[in-house]
C-alpha positions as CSV (number, residue, x, y, z in Angstrom):
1,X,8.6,16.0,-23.2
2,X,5.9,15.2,-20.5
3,X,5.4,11.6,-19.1
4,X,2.5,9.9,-18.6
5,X,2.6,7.2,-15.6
6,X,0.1,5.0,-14.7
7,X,-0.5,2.4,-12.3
8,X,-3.3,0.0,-11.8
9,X,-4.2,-1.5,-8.6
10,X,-7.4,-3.6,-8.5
11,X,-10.4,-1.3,-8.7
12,X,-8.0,1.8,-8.2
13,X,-5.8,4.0,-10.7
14,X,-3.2,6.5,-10.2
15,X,-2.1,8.6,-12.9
16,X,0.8,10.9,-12.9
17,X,2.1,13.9,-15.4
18,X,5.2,15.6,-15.0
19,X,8.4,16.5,-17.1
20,X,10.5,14.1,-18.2
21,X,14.1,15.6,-18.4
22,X,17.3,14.3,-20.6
23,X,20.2,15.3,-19.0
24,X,23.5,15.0,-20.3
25,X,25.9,13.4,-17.6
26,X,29.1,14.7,-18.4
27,X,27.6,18.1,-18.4
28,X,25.9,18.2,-15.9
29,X,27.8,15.9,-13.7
30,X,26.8,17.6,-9.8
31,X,28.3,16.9,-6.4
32,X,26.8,14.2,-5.1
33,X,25.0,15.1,-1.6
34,X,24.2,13.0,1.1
35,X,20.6,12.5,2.4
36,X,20.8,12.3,5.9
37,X,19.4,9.9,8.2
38,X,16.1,11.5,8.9
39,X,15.2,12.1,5.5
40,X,15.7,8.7,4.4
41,X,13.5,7.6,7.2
42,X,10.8,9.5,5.6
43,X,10.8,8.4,1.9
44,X,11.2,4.9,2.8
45,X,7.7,5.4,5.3
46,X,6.5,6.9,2.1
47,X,7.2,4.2,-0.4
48,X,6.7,1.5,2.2
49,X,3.0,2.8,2.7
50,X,2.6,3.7,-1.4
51,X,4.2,-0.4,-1.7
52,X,1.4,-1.9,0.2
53,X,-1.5,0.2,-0.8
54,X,-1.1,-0.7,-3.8
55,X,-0.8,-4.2,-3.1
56,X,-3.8,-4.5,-1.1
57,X,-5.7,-2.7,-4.0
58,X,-4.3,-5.4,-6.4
59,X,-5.1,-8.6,-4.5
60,X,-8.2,-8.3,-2.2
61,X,-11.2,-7.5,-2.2
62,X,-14.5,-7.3,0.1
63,X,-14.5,-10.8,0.5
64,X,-11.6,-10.8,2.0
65,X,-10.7,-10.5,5.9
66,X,-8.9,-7.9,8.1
67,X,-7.5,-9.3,11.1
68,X,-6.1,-7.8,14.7
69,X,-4.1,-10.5,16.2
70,X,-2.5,-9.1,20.2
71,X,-0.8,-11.5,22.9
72,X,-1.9,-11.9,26.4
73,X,1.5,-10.4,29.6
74,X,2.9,-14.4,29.5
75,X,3.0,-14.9,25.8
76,X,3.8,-11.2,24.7
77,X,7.6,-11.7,22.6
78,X,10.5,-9.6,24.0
79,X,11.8,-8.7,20.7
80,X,11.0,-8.3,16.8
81,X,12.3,-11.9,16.3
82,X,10.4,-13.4,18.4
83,X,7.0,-11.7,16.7
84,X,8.4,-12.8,13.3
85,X,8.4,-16.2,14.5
86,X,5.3,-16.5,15.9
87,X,3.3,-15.0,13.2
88,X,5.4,-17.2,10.4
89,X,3.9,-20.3,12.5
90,X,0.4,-18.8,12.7
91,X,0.3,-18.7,8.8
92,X,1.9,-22.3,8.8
93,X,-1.3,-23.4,10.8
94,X,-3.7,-21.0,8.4
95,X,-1.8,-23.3,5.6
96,X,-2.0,-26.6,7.4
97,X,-6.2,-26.1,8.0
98,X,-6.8,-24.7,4.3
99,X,-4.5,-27.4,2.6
100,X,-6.7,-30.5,4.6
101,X,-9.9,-28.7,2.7
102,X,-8.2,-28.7,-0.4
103,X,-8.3,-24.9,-0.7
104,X,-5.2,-23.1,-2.2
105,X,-2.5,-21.3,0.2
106,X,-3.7,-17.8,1.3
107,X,-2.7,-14.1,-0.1
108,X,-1.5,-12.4,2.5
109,X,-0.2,-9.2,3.9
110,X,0.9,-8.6,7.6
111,X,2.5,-5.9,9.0
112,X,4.3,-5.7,12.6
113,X,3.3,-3.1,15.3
114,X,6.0,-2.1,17.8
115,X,6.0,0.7,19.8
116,X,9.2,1.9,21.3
117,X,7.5,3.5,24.4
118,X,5.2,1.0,25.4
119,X,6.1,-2.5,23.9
120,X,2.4,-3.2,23.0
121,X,3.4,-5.2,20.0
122,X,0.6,-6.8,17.7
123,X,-0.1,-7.7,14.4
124,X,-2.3,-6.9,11.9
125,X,-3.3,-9.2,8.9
126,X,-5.0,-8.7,5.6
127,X,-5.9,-11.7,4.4
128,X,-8.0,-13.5,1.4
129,X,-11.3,-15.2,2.7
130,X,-11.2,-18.3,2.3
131,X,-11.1,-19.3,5.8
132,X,-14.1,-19.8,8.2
133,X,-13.3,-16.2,10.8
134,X,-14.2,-18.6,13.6
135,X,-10.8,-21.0,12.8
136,X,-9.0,-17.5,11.6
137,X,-8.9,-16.5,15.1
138,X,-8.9,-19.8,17.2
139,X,-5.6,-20.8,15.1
140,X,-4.2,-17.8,17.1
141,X,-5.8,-17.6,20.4
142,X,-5.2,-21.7,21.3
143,X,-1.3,-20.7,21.1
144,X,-0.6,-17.4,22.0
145,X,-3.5,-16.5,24.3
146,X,-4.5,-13.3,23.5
147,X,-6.8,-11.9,21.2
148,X,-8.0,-12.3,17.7
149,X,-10.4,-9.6,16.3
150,X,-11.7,-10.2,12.2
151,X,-13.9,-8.7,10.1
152,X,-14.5,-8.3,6.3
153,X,-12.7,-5.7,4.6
154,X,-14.6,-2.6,3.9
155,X,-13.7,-0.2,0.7
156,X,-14.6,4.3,0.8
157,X,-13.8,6.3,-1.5
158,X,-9.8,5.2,-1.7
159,X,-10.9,1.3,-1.5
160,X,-8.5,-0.4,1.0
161,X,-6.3,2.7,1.8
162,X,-7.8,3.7,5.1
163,X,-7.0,0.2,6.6
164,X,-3.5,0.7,5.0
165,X,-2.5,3.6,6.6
166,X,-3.7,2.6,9.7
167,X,-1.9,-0.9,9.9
168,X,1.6,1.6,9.1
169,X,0.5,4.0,11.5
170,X,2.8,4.8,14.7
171,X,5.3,7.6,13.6
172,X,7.5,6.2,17.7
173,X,7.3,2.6,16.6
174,X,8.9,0.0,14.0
175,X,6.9,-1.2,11.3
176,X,7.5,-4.7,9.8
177,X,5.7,-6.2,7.1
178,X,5.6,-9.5,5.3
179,X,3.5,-11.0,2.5
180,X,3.0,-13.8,1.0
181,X,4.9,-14.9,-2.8
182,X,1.4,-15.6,-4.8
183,X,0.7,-11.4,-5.0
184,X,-0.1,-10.0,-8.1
185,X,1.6,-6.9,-8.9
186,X,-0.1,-3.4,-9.8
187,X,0.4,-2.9,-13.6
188,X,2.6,0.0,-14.1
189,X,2.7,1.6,-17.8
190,X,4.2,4.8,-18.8
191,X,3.8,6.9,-21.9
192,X,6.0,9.5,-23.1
193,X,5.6,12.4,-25.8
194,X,1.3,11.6,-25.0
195,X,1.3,15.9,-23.4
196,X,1.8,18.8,-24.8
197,X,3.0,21.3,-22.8
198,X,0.3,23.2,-23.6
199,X,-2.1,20.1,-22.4
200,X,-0.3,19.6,-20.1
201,X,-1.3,23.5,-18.5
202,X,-4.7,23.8,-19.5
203,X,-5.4,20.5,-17.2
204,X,-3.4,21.7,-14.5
205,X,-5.0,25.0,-14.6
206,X,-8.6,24.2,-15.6
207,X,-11.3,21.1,-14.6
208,X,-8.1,18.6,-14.8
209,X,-9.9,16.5,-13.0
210,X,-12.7,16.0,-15.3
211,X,-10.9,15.7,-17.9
212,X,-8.9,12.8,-16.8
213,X,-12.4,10.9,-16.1
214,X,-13.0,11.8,-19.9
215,X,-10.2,10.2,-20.7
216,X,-9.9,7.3,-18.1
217,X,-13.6,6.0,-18.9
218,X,-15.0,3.9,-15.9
219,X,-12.9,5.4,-13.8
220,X,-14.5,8.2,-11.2
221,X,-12.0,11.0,-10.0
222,X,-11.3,10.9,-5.8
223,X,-8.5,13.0,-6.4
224,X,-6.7,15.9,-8.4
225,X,-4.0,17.7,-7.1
226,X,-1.4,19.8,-9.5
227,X,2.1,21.8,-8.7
228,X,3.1,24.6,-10.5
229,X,6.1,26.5,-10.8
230,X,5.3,29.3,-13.3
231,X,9.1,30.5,-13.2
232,X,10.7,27.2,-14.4
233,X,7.7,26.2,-16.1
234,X,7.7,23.1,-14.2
235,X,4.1,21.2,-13.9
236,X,3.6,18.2,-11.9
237,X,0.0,16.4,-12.0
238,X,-1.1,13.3,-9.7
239,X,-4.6,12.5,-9.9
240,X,-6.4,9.2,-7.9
241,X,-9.8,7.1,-9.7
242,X,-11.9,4.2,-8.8
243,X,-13.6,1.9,-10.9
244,X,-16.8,2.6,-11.1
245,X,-19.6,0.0,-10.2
């Protein structure tokens, strides 16, 4: 049986094909191991980053703003807390200003920067565009005295993920992110018994890509890769599309 995942993002698709395995518990019933601490750290970066790709891709758009928000030596926070705090209150004041034009509360994603070494914490925003960019960073400089840098959101050939990765970048550093409650969620719908096995190979082994954009129709291929294992007969497919214009 091979399973057919897919998840829709805004203008962005991921599909996944791999085998989907019954196992019989009492059987099969193995030792249960221990991940250690390291290896942990590195699925939850993994997920964290997959998490808020995808719901970037899902709630904004070009018309929407990124934002760099930084703190001058007498306002810079001496912890985490502090930083929570002061950007909780900065989107209290984006609320207060939107609410007294009779616009609706922001989407929002921010994330935390704070590295171990050098304590340059900052903040990075994503953040829907209703707001005049003027007010966006004035609402931050007036208080904290440091700097406010915005511009509109740009989309490649992976729409938002560039930004993404760089606002979860810092491998020495903590990462922290927050969003607001009015995010839509990607659509996630999986398929099973849709492969054969023999499928299944011939895509892995042939112009998968192409025939995924055959199949996906609107959707142009940014990325195919496959994994084979020959001797278990294990195939494992994850392919990346954008809607076209």
């Amino acid at each position: 049986m091979y399973i057919e995942k897919t998840i829709y993002s805004g203008k962005m698709l991921e599909v996944e094909v791999h085998k989907g395995f019954v196992i019989d518990k009492k059987k099969h019933r193995k030792p249960r191991r221990k991940k250690t601490k390291e290896k942990k750290k590195v699925i939850n970066e993994i997920n964290a980053k997959k998490h808020v790709i995808r719901l970037i891709h899902a709630n904004f758009t070009e018309r929407d703003l990124a934002v760099t928000l930084s703190y001058s030596k007498d306002t810079l926070p001496s912890n985490l807390e502090e930083a929570k705090k002061d950007f909780s209150k900065y989107i209290d004041r984006i609320k207060y200003h939107l609410k007294k034009k009779g616009l609706p509360a922001p989407k929002y994603i921010g994330v935390i920067e704070y590295g171990q070494k050098n304590k340059n914490l900052h903040h990075h925003l994503i953040i829907s565009g209703d707001i005049d960019r003027d007010v966006l960073e004035i609402l931050w400089t007036k208080i904290n005295k440091g700097r406010a840098n915005s511009r509109r959101l740009q989309e490649d050939d992976f729409g938002f993920e560039g930004i993404a990765k760089y606002m979860l970048k810092s491998p020495e550093g903590k990462k922290r992110y927050s969003r607001s409650k009015n995010l839509k969620k990607p659509v996630v719908k999986v398929k099973k018994y849709k492969y054969t096995r023999k499928k299944v190979w011939d895509l892995a082994h042939s112009q998968g890509g192409y025939e995924l954009e055959k199949e996906f129709k609107g959707y142009k291929m940014c990325e195919f890769k496959t994994f084979v294992d020959e001797m278990l007969g294990l195939i494992f497919i994850k392919a990346k599309l954008k809607k076209r214009e």
